[in-house]
BAFI-3210 file (N, C-alpha, C; in Angstrom, 3 decimals, decimal comma, padded with zeros to 6 digits):
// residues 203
n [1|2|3|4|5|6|7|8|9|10|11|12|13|14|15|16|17|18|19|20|21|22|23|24|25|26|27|28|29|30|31|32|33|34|35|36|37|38|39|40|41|42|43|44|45|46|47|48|49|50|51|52|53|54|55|56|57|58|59|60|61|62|63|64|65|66|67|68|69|70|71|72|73|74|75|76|77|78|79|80|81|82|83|84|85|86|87|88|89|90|91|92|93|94|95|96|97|98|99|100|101|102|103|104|105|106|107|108|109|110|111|112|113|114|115|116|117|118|119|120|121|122|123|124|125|126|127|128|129|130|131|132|133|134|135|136|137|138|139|140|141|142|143|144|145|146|147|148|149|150|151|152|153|154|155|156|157|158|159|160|161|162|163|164|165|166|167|168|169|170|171|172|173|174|175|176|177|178|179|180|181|182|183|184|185|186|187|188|189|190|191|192|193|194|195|196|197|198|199|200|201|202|203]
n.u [007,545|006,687|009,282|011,133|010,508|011,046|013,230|014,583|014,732|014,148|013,876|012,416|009,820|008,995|009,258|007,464|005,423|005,711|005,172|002,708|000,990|002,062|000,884|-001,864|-002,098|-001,634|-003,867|-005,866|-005,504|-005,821|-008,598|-009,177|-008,515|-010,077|-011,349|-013,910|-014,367|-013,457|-013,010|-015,592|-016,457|-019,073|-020,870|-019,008|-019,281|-022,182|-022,205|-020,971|-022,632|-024,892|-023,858|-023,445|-025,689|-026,517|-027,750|-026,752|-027,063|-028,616|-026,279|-024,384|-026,323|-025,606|-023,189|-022,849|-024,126|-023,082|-020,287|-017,288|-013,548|-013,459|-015,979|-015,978|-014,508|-015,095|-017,366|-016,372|-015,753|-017,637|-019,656|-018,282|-018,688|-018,913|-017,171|-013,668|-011,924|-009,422|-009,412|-011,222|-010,092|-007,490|-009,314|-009,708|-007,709|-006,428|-008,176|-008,285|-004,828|-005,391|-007,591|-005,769|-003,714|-005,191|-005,433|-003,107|-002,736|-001,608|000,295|002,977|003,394|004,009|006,199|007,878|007,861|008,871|011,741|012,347|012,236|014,241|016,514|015,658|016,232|018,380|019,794|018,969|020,767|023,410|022,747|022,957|025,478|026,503|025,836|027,298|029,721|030,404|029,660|032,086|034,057|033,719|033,975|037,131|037,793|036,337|035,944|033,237|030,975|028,232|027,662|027,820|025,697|022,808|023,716|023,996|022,097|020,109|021,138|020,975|018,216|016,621|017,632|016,578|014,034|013,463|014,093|012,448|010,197|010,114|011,276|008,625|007,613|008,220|007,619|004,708|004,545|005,263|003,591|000,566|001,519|001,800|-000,841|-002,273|-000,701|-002,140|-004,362|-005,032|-004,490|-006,678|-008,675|-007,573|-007,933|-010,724|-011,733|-010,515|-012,117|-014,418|-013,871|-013,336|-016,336|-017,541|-016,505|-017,119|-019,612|-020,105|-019,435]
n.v [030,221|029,405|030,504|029,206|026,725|027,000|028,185|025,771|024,677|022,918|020,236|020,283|019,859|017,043|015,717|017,087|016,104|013,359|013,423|014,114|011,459|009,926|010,167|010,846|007,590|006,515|007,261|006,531|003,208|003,236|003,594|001,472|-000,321|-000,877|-003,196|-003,550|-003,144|-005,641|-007,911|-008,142|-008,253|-009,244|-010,097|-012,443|-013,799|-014,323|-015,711|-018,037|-018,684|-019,583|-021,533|-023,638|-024,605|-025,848|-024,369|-024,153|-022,662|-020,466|-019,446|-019,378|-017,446|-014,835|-014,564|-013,932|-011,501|-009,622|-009,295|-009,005|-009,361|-011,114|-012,756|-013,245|-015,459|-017,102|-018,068|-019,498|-021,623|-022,714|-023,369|-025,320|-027,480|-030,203|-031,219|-032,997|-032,334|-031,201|-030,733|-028,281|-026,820|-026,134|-024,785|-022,635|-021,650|-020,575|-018,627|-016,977|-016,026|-014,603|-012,446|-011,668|-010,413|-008,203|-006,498|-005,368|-003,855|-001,074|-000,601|-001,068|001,421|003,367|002,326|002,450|005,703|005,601|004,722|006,370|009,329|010,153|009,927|011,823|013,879|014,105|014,136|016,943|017,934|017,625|018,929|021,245|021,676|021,840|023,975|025,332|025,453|026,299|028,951|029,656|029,555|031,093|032,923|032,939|032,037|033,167|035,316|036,235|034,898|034,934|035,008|032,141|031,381|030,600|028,167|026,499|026,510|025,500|023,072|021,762|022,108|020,938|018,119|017,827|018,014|015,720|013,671|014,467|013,325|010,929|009,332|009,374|008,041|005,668|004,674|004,698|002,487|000,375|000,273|-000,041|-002,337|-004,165|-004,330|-005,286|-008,036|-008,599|-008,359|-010,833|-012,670|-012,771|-012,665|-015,798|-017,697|-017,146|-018,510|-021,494|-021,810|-022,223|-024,074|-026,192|-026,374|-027,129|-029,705|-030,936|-031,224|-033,077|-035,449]
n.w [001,679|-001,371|-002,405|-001,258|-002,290|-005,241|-004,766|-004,587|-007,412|-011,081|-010,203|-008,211|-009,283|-009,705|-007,476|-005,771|-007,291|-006,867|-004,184|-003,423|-005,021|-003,161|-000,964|-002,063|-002,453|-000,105|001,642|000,193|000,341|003,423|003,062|001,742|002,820|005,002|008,076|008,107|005,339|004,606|006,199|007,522|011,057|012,048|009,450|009,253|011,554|011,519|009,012|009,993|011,685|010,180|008,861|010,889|011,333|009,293|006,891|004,413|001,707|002,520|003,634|001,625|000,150|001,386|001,386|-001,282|-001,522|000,457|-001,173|-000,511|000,117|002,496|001,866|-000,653|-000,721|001,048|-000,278|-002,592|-000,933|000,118|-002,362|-003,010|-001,350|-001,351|-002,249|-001,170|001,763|000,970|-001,740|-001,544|000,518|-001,901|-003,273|-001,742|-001,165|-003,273|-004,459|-002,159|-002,349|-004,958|-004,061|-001,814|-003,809|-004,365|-002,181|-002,267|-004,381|-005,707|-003,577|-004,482|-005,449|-003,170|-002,260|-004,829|-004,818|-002,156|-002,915|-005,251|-004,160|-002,632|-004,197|-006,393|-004,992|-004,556|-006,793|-007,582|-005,864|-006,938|-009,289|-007,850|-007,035|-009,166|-010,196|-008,520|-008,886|-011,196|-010,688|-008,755|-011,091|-012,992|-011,665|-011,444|-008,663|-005,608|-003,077|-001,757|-000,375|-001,082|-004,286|-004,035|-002,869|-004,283|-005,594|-003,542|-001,917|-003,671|-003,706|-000,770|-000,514|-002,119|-001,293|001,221|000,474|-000,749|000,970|002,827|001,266|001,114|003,096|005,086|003,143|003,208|005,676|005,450|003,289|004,592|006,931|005,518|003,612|006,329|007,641|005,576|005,883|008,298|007,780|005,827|007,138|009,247|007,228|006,664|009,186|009,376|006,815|007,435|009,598|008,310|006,504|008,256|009,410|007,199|006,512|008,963|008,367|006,313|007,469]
ca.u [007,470|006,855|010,009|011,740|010,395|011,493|014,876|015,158|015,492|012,934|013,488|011,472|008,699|008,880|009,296|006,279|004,596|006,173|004,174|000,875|000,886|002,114|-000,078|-003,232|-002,369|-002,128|-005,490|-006,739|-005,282|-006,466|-010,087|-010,049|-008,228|-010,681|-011,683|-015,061|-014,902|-012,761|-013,487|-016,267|-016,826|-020,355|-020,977|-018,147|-020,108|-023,329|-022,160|-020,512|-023,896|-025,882|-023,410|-023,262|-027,211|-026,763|-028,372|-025,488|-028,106|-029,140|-024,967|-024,429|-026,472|-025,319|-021,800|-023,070|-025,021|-021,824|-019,297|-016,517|-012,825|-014,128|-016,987|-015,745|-013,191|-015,953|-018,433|-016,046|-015,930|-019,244|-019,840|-017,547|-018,716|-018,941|-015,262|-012,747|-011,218|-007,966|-009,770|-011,893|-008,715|-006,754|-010,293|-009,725|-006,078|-005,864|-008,948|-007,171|-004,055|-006,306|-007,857|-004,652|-002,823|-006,205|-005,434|-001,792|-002,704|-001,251|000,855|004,065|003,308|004,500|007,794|008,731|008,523|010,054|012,982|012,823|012,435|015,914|016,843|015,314|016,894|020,260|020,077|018,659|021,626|024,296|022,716|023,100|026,986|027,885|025,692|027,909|031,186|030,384|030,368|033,322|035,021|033,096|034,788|038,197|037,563|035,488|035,899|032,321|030,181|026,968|027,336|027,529|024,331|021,945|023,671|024,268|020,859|019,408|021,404|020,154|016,843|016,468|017,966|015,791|012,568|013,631|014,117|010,688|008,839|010,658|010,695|007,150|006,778|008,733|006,839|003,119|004,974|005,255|002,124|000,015|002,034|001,481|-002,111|-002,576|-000,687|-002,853|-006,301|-004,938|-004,528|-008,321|-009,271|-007,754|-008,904|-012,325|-012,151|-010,389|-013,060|-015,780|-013,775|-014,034|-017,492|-017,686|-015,823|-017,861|-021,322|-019,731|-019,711]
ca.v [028,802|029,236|031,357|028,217|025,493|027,791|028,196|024,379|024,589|022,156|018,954|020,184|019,454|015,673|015,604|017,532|015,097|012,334|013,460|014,213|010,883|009,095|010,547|009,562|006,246|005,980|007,223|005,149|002,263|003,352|003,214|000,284|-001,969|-000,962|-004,547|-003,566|-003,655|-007,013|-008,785|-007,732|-009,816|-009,674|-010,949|-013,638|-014,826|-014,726|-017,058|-019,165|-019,778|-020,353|-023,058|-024,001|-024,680|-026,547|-023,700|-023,680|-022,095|-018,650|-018,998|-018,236|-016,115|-014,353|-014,101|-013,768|-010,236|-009,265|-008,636|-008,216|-010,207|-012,339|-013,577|-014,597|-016,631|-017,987|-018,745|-020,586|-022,873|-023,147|-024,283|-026,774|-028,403|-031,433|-032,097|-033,497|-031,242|-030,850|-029,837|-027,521|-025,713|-025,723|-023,712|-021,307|-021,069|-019,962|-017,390|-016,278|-015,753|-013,764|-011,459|-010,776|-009,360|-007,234|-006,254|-004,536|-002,986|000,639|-000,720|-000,648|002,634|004,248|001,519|002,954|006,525|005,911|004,930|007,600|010,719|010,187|010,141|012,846|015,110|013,850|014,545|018,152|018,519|017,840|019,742|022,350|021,662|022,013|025,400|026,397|025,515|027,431|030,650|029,890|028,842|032,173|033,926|032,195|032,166|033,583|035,077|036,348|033,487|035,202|034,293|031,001|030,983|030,068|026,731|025,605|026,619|024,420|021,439|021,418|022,066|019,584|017,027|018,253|018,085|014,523|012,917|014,592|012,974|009,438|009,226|008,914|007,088|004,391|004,312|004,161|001,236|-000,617|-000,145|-000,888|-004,171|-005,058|-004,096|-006,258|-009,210|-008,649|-008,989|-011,903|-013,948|-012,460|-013,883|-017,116|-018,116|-017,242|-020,005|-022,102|-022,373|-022,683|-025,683|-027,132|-026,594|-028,178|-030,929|-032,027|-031,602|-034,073|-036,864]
ca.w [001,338|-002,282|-002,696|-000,989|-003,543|-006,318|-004,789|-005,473|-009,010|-011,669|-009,467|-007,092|-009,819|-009,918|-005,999|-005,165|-007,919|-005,790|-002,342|-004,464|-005,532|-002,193|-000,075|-002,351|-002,581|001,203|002,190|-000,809|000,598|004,145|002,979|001,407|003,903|006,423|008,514|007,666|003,822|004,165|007,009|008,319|012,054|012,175|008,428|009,066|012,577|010,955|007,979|010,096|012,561|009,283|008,389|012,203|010,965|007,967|006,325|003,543|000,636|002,814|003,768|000,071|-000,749|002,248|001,331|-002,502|-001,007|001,112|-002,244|-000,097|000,261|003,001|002,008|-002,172|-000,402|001,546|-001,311|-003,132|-000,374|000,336|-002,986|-002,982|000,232|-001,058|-002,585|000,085|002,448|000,712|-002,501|-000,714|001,272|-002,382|-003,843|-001,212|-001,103|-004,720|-004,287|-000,993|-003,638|-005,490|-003,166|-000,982|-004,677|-004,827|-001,083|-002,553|-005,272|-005,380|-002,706|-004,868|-005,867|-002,193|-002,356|-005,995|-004,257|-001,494|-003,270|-006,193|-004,219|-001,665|-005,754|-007,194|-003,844|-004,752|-008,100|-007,239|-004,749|-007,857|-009,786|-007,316|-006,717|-010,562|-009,982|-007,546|-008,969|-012,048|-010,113|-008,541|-012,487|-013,912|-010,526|-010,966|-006,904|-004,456|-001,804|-001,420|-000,408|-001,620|-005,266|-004,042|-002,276|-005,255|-005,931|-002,103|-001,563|-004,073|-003,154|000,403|-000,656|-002,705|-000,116|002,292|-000,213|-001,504|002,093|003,444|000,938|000,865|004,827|005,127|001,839|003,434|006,800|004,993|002,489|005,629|007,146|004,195|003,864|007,573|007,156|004,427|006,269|009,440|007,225|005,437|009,021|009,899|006,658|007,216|010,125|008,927|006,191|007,880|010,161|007,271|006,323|009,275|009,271|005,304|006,539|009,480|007,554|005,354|007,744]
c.u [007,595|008,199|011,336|012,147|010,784|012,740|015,257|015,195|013,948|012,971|012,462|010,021|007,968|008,811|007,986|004,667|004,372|005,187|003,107|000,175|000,910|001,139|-001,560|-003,547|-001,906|-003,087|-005,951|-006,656|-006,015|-007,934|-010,143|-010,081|-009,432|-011,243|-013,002|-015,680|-013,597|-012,916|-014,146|-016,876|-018,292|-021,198|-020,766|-018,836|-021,669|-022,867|-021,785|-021,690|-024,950|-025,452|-023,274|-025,006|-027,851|-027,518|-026,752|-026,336|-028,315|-027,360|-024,238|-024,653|-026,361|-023,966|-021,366|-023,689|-023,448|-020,681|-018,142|-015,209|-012,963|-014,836|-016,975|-014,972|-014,033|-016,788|-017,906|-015,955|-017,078|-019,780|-019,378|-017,526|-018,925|-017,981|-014,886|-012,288|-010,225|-008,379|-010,390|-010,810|-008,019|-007,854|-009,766|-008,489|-005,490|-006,887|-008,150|-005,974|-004,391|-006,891|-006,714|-003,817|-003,851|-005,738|-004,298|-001,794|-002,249|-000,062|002,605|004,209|004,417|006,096|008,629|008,913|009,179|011,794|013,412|012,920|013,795|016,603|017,077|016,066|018,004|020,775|020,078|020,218|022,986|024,308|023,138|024,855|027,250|027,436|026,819|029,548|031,274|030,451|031,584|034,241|034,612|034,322|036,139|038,660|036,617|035,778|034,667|031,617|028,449|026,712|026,840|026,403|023,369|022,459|023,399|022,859|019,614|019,915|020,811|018,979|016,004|016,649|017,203|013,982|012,576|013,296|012,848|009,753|009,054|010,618|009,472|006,846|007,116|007,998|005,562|003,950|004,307|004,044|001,224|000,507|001,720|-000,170|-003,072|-002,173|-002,258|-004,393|-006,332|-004,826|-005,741|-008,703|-008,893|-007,671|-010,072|-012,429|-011,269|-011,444|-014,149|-015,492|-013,906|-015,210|-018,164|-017,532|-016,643|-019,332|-021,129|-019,641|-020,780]
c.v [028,579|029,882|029,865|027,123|026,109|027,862|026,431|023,809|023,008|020,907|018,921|019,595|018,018|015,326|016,201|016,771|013,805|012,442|013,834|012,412|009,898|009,039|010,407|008,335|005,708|006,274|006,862|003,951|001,942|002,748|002,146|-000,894|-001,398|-002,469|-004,545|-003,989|-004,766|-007,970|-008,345|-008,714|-009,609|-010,517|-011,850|-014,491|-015,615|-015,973|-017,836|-019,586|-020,348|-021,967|-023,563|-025,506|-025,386|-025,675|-023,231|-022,638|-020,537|-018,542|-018,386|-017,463|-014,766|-013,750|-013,402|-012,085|-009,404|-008,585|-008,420|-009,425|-011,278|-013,266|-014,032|-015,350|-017,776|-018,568|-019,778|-021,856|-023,714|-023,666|-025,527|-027,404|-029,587|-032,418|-032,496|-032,363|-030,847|-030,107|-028,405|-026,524|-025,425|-024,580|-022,161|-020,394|-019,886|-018,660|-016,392|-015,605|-014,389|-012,594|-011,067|-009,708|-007,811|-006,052|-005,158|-003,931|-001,489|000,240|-000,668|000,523|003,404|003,683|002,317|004,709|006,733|005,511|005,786|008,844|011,100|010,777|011,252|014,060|014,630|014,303|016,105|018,928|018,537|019,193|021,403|023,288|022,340|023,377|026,088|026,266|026,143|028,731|030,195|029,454|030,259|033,700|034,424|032,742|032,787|034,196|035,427|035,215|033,840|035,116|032,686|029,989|030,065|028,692|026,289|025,586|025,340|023,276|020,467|021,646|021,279|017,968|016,879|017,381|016,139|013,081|012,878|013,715|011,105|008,744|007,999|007,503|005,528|004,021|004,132|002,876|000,164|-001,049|-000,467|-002,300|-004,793|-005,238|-005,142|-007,507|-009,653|-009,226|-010,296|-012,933|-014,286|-013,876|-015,662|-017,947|-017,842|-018,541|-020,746|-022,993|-022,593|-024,339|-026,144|-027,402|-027,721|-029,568|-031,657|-032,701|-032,870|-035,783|-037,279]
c.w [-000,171|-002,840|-002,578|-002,094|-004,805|-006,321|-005,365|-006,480|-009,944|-011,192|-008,661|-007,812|-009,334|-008,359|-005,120|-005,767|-007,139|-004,313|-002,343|-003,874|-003,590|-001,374|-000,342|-002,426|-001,259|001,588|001,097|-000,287|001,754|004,545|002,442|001,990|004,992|006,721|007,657|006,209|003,915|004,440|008,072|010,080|012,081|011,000|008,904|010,677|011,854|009,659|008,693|011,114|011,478|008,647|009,318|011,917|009,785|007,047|004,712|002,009|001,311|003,161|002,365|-000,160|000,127|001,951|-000,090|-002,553|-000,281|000,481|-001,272|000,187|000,434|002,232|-000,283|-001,953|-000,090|000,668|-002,181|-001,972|000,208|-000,824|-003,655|-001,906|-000,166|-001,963|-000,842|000,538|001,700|-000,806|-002,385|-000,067|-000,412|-003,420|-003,100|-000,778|-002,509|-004,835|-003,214|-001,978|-004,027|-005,002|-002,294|-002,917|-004,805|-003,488|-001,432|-003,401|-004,520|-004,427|-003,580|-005,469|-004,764|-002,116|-003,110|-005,331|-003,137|-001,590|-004,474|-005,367|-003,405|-003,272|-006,040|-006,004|-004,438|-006,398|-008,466|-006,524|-005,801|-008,584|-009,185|-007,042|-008,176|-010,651|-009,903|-007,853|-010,692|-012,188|-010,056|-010,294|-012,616|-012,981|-010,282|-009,388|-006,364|-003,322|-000,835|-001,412|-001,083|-002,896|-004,840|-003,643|-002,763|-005,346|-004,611|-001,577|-002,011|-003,794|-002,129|000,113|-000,911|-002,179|000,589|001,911|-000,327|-000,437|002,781|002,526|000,702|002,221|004,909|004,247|002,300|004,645|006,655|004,278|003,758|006,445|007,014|003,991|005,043|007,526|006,430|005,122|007,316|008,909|006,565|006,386|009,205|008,643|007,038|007,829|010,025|008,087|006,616|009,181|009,363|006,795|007,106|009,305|008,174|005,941|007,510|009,411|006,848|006,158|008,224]
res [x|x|x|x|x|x|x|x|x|x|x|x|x|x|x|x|x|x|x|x|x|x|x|x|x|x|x|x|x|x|x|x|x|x|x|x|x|x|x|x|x|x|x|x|x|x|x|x|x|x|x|x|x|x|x|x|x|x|x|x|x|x|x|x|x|x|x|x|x|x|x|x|x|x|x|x|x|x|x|x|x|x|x|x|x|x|x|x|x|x|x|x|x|x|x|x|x|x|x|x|x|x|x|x|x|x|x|x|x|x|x|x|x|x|x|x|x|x|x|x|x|x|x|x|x|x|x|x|x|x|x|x|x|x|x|x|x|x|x|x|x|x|x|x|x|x|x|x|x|x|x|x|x|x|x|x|x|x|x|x|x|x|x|x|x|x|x|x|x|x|x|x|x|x|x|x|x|x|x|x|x|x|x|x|x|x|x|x|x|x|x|x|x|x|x|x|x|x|x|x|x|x|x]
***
């Protein structure tokens, strides 16, 4: 194996940097989208029976104790329960905003490698060609193919290396992004129903 990554010449560096890197910032991402640290449903019931309860003061400091996506989306609207609805939805639209860019962080990290390392293989795989047509110039011909090994070797290697780690990178991208849509829905329909709530305390 290591004899392999060696045959593919100093690209392989930046490419094995490349699937380091991807692969921590999908199980980073993993852990942090979990429902639990975002939108947790048992928090997000419980605040919404305390405001069911007119209890909007322990619903604060409920969501103020909580620290988590949900529930700073929710606090700003809980303390603006007594603007108009439409102010009240544009509080929590622009926090919402706010907490979904928090939601993507790192998330263009796996994008940018999965379109550098297809790259960095292709660039590996040149390099490998002008290898291999330097024997054959040094040779003027060939007819042994075993000089030619070393370049053809690294070309495909490098192809090989570049695609394995860009693949993936492109199938976590995607999932992380859906991920992220899916919790941004959860959330709002959570405050969407808090406004409602706001709104009918208000009459």
């Amino acid at each position: 194996m290591i004899e392999t990554l060696v045959a593919g010449g100093p690209v392989m560096i930046p490419i094995g940097l490349c699937s380091v890197v991807a692969l921590a910032t999908f199980l980073e991402r993993m852990w942090s989208l979990r429902r639990g640290a975002v939108v947790p449903t048992s928090l997000c019931v419980e605040v919404l029976e305390l405001l069911r309860q007119g209890r909007f003061d322990d619903a604060l400091t409920l969501c103020r104790k909580g620290n988590v996506s949900v529930t700073r989306v929710l606090e700003v609207a809980i303390e603006a329960r007594e603007l108009p609805r439409a102010d009240i939805k544009e509080r929590v639209e622009e926090i919402g905003r706010r907490e979904g860019a928090e939601l993507e962080r790192y998330v263009p990290i796996l994008g940018t490698i999965a379109s550098i390392a297809p790259l960095l293989g292709l660039l590996g795989t040149v390099g490998g060609m002008i290898i291999t047509f330097k024997v054959i110039e040094e040779h003027g011909g060939v007819t042994d193919v075993a000089p030619l090994a070393g370049g053809i070797s690294q070309a495909l290697i490098t192809t090989f290396a570049g695609l394995s780690v860009g693949i993936p990178a492109v199938v976590a991208n995607r999932y992380v992004l859906s991920r992220v849509d899916g919790l941004l829905v959860d959330m709002e329909e959570v405050a969407l129903g808090v406004v409602d709530l706001l709104t009918e305390a208000q009459r």
